[in-house]
C-alpha positions in Angstrom: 33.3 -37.0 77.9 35.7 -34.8 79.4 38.3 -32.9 76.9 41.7 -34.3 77.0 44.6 -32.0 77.6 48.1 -31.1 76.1 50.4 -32.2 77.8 52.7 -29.8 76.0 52.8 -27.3 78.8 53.9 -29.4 81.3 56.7 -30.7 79.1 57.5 -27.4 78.4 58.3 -26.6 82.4 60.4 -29.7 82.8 62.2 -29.8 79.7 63.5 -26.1 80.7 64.1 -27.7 84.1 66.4 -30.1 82.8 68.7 -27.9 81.0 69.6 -26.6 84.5 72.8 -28.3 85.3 73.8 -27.7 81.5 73.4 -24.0 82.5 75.1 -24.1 85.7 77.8 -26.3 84.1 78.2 -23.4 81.6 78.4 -21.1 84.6 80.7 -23.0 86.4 82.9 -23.3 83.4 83.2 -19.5 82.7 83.0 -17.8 85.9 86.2 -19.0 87.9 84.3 -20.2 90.8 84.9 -23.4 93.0 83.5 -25.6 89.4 86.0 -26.2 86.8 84.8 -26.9 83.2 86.6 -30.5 83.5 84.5 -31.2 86.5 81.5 -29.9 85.0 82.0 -31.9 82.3 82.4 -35.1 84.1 79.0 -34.5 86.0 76.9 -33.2 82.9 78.4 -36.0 80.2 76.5 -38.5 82.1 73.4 -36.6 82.5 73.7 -35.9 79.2 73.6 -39.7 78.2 70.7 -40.3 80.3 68.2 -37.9 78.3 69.3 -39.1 75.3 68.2 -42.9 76.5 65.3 -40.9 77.6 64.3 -39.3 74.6 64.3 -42.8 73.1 61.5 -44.0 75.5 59.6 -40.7 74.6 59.9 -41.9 71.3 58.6 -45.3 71.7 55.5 -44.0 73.2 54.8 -41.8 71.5 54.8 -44.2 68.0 53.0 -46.7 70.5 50.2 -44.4 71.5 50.2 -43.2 67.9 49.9 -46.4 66.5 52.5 -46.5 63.9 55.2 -47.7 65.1 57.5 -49.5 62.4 60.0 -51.9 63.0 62.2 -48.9 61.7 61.2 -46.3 63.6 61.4 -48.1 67.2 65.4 -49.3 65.7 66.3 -45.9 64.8 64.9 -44.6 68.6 67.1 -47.4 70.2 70.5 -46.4 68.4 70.9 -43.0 69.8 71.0 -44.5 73.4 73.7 -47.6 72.1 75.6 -44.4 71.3 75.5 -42.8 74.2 76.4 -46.0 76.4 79.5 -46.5 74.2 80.6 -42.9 74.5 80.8 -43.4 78.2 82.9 -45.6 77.4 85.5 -43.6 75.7 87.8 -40.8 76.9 87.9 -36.9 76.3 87.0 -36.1 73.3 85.4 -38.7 72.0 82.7 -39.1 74.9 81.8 -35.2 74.4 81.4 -35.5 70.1 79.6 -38.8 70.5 77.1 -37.7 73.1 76.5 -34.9 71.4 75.9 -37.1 67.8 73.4 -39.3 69.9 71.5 -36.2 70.6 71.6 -34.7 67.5 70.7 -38.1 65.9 67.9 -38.1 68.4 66.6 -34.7 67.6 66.8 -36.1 63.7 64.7 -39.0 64.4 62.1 -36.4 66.3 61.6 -35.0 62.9 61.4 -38.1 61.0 58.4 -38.6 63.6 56.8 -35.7 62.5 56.7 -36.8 59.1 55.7 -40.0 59.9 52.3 -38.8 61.9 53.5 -39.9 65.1 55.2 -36.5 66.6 53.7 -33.8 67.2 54.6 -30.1 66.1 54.9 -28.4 69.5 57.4 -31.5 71.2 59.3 -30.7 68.0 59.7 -26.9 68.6 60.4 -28.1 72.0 62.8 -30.5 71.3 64.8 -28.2 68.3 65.0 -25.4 71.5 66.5 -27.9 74.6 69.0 -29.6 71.5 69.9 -26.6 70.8 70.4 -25.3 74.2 72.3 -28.5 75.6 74.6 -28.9 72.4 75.6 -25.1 72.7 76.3 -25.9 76.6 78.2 -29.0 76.5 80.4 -27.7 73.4 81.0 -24.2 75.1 82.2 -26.6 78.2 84.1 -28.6 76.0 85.5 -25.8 74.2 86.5 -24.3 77.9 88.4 -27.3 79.0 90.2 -27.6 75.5 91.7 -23.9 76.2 92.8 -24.3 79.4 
């Protein structure tokens, strides 16, 4: 029977890959160039909604694959992605903090999943590192654009 591979490593290279534009964006914001923060904003907010909807799909699989997934759980991976729909919805602030409370609350449920057996340690040192990253970005950016 052949051994079955991590598939850490290859989350690894595309989580770091996706916190591209939120490093440009920061870039962009900061160095005076043809990018505004306000612009960068507009194009990363949306991006930003999309991995959290994402992460929530991560989630269900990986309680699925897991077997244990609880009525709970699968609610609480679904919420952070209502969130992020609504703050698209809203207008400057509130899209910014809300986005960034769906990710956070996404990152929480991550760690509930830990306890609960169906996430594993290395996606959760992955997942504290890329929250971290894109929360720093987008509130840098934010922080930017409230300035001036």
């Amino acid at each position: 029977m052949a051994k079955k591979r991590s598939a850490l490593p290859v989350a690894c290279a595309l989580g770091l890959l996706a916190l591209l534009p939120f490093v440009a964006g920061l870039y962009h914001a900061y160095s005076g160039y043809s990018l505004d923060a306000r612009t960068a904003l507009r194009w990363l907010l949306p991006y930003l909604a999309t991995i959290v909807a994402f992460i929530g799909g991560v989630q269900w699989g990986r309680m699925l694959s897991a077997g244990r997934a609880s009525g709970l759980d699968m609610t609480l991976a679904v919420l952070p992605a209502i969130i992020a729909w609504g703050a698209l919805l809203t207008a400057a602030p509130w899209r910014a903090i809300l986005l960034i409370a769906a990710l956070l609350f996404a990152w929480l449920i991550d760690e509930h999943g830990a306890q609960r057996g169906w996430q594993s340690r290395g996606f959760l040192q992955l997942r504290r590192l890329l929250t971290l990253v894109v929360t720093f970005c987008v509130v840098a950016i934010a922080w930017r654009v409230a300035r001036g």
